[in-house]
N, C-alpha and C positions, 0 to 999 in steps of 0.2 A: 504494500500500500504506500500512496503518494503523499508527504505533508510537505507543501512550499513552505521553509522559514521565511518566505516575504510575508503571508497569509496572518487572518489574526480567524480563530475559530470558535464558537459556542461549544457548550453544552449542548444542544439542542443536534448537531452538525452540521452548522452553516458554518462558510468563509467569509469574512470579509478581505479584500485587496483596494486598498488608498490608490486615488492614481491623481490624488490631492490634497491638501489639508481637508477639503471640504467632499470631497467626491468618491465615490468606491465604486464598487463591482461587489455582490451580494449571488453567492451559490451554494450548493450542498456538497458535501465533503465528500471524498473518493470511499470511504467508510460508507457513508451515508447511502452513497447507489449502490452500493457491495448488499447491503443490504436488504434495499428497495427490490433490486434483481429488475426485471428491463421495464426501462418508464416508458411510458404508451400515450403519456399525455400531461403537460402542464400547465396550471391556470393560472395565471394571476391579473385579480379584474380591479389590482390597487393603483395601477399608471396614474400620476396626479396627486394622491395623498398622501398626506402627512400622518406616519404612522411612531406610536411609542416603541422603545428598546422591547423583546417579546412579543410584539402584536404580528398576528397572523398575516402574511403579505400573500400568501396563495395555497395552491394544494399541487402535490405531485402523484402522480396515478402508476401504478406502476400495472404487473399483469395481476395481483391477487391484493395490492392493499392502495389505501390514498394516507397519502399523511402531510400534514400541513408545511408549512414554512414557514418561520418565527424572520422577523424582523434582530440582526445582533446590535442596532444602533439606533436611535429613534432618530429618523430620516424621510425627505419625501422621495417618496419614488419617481424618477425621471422615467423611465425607461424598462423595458423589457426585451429581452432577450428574440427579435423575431425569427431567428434561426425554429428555435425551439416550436412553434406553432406548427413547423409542418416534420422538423425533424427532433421530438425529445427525446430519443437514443444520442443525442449527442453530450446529455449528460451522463450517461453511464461511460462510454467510452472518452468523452474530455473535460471530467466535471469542475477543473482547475482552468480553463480555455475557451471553445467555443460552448461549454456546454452554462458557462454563466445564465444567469435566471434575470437578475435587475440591476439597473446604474441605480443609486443614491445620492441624493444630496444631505450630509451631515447635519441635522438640525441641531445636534451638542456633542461635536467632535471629542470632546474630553473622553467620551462613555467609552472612547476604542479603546482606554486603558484596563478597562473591567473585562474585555475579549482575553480567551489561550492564545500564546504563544504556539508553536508548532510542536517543541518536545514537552509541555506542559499538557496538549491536545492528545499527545501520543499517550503520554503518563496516563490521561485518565482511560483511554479505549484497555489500558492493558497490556 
C-alpha cells in the first residue's frame, strides 16, 4: 500500500494534498478503495458549499456497499473531480492522482494541523 509523505490523512480515510495555503485536492486513501473493492459510482451533489471539518461531502458506491465521504477540513467545495462521472475505477486504480474526488477552498486553514501525517496514518491502519 501507497502513503504520499506530501498527503495529510483522516481517521475516516481521506487525503488531503495543499496545492496552496488556501487550496487542496480532497480523496480517499489507497487503504480506503482496498477496501471499498471496485467503485461503480461516485456522488457528490456539495459543488458550491460550505461545509464543516466531518460533514459528509458525498457517497462512494462501490459493487456490494456505499459509504460516505467526510469533509478533513471545513472548506467550500470548488470542484469535483469530472473524470470520475463516467470513469470511478479510476479511484481504485489512482486514488492519490486522477482518481481525486474534490478541489477545496480552506475556510480555516489552521485545522490541517489536527490531519495524520503519512507514518502516523500508517501507525494507526496497523
Amino acid at each position: 500500500m501507497h502513503f504520499p509523505p506530501d498527503l495529510y490523512y483522516t481517521r475516516e480515510h481521506e487525503w488531503l494534498r495543499l496545492t496552496s495555503p488556501t487550496e487542496a485536492y480532497v480523496g480517499i486513501t489507497d487503504f480506503a478503495q482496498s477496501q471499498l473493492g471496485d467503485i461503480v459510482f461516485v456522488d457528490i451533489p456539495t459543488v458550491g458549499q460550505t461545509l464543516e471539518a466531518g460533514s459528509v461531502f458525498g457517497t462512494v458506491e462501490a459493487v456490494k456497499t456505499v459509504s460516505d465521504l467526510y469533509m478533513p477540513v471545513s472548506g467550500t467545495v470548488l470542484e469535483k473531480n469530472p473524470l470520475l462521472d463516467t470513469q470511478p475505477e479510476k479511484v481504485n486504480h489512482d486514488p492519490y492522482g486522477e482518481g481525486w474526488m474534490i478541489r477545496i477552498r480552506l475556510e480555516k486553514p489552521a485545522e490541517v494541523e489536527t490531519l495524520l501525517r503519512a507514518e502516523a496514518y500508517q501507525a494507526l491502519l496497523g
